[in-house]
C-alpha positions in Angstrom: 20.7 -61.7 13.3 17.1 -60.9 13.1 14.9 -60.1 16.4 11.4 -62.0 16.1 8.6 -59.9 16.5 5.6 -60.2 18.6 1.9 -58.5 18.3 0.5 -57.9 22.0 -2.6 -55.5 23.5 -2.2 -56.7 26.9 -4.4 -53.9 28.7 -5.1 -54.1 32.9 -7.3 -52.6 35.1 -5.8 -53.3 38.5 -7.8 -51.8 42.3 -6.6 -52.5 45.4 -7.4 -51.0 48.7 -5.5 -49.3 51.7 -5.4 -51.0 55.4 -8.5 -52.0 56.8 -9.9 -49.8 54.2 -9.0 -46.6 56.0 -10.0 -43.2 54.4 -5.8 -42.9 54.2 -5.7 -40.9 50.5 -7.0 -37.6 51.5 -6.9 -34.8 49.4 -3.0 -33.7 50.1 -2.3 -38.0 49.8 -3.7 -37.8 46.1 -2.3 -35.3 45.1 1.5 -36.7 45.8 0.7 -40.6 44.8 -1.1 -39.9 41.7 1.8 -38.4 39.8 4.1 -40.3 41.4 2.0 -43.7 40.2 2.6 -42.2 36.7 6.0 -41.1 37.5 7.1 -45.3 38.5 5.4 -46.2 35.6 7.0 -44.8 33.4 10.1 -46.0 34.8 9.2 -49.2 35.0 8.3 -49.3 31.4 4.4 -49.5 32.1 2.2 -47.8 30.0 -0.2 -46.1 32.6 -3.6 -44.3 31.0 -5.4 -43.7 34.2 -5.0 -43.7 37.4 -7.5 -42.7 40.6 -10.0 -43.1 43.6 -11.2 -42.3 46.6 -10.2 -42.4 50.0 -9.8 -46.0 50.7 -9.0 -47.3 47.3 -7.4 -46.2 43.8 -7.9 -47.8 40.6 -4.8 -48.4 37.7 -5.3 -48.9 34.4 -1.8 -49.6 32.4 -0.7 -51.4 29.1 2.2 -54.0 29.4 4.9 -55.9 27.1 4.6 -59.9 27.2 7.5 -59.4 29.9 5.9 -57.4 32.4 4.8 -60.1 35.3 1.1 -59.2 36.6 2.0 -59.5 40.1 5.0 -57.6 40.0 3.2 -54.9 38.6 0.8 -54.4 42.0 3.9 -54.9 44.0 6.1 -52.7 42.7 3.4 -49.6 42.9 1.9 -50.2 46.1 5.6 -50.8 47.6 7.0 -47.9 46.1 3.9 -45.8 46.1 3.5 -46.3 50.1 7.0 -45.9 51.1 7.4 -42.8 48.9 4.3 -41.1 50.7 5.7 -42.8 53.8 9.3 -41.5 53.6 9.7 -39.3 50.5 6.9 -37.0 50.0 7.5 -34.4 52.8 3.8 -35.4 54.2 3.3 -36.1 57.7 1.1 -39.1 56.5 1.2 -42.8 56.3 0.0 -44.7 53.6 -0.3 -48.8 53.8 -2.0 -50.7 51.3 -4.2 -53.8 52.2 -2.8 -57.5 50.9 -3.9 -58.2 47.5 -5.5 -56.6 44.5 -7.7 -56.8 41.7 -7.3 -57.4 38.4 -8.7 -58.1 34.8 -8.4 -57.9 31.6 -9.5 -55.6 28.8 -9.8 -54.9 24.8 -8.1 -52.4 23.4 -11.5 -50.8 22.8 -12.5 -50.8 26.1 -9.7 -48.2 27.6 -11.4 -44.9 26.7 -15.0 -46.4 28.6 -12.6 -47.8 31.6 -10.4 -44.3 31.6 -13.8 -42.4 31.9 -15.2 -44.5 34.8 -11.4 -44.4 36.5 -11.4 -40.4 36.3 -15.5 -40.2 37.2 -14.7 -42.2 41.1 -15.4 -39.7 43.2 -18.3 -39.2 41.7 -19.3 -43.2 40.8 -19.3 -43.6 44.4 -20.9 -40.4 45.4 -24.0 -41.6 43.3 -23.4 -45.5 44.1 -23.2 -45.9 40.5 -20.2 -48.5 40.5 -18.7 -51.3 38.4 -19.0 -54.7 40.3 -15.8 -56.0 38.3 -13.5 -52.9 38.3 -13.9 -52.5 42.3 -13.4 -56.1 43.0 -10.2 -55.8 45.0 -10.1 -59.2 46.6 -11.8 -62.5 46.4 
């Protein structure tokens, strides 16, 4: 029997925070849960084309099949992310992630602009030159 196909470009650009928005990814922090971001998305079959931040946030920006739930896909990174830096990294840090996220919605087009800005955060936010939309993290 035939499998039905589907067309989908379902492309998100998700931010959340850490605690209380605590400078928590320093320099040694980034360097671990960065790859490691890439590293669970790939085994969880997201298609990651950027990830990055600062000190108190990070930004993701992945491509997903019709059967990848949104909400999952901020749970499953910032509970794995935090509990590898937490327990597996070899760090003596802690990383906790504040309650929600933010998401939205983008065009296909749109990723190389959105990769760009994701890469450019340190120095978006050096120059206060930010994205109103893409560092919404909560309501």
């Amino acid at each position: 029997m035939k499998r039905a196909s589907a067309f989908y470009q379902l492309v998100y650009h998700f931010s959340w925070s850490t605690k209380n928005r605590l400078p928590l990814i320093t320099p040694e922090v980034e360097a671990r849960l960065y790859p490691y971001i890439g590293y669970k998305c790939r085994e969880l079959g997201y298609r990651l084309h950027a990830v990055n931040g600062v000190e108190d946030h990070i930004h993701v920006l992945v491509s997903l099949t019709p059967s990848h739930l949104v909400s999952d896909v901020a749970k499953n990174l910032k509970g794995a992310s935090s509990h590898y830096i937490n327990k597996e990294s070899g760090l003596n840090a802690t990383l906790y992630w504040q309650d929600g996220y933010g998401v939205v919605t983008l065009r296909a087009s749109e990723i190389p602009k959105v990769v760009r800005y994701i890469m450019n955060q340190k120095e978006h936010h050096r120059v206060g030159k930010l994205s109103e939309i893409l560092e919404r993290v909560q309501e």
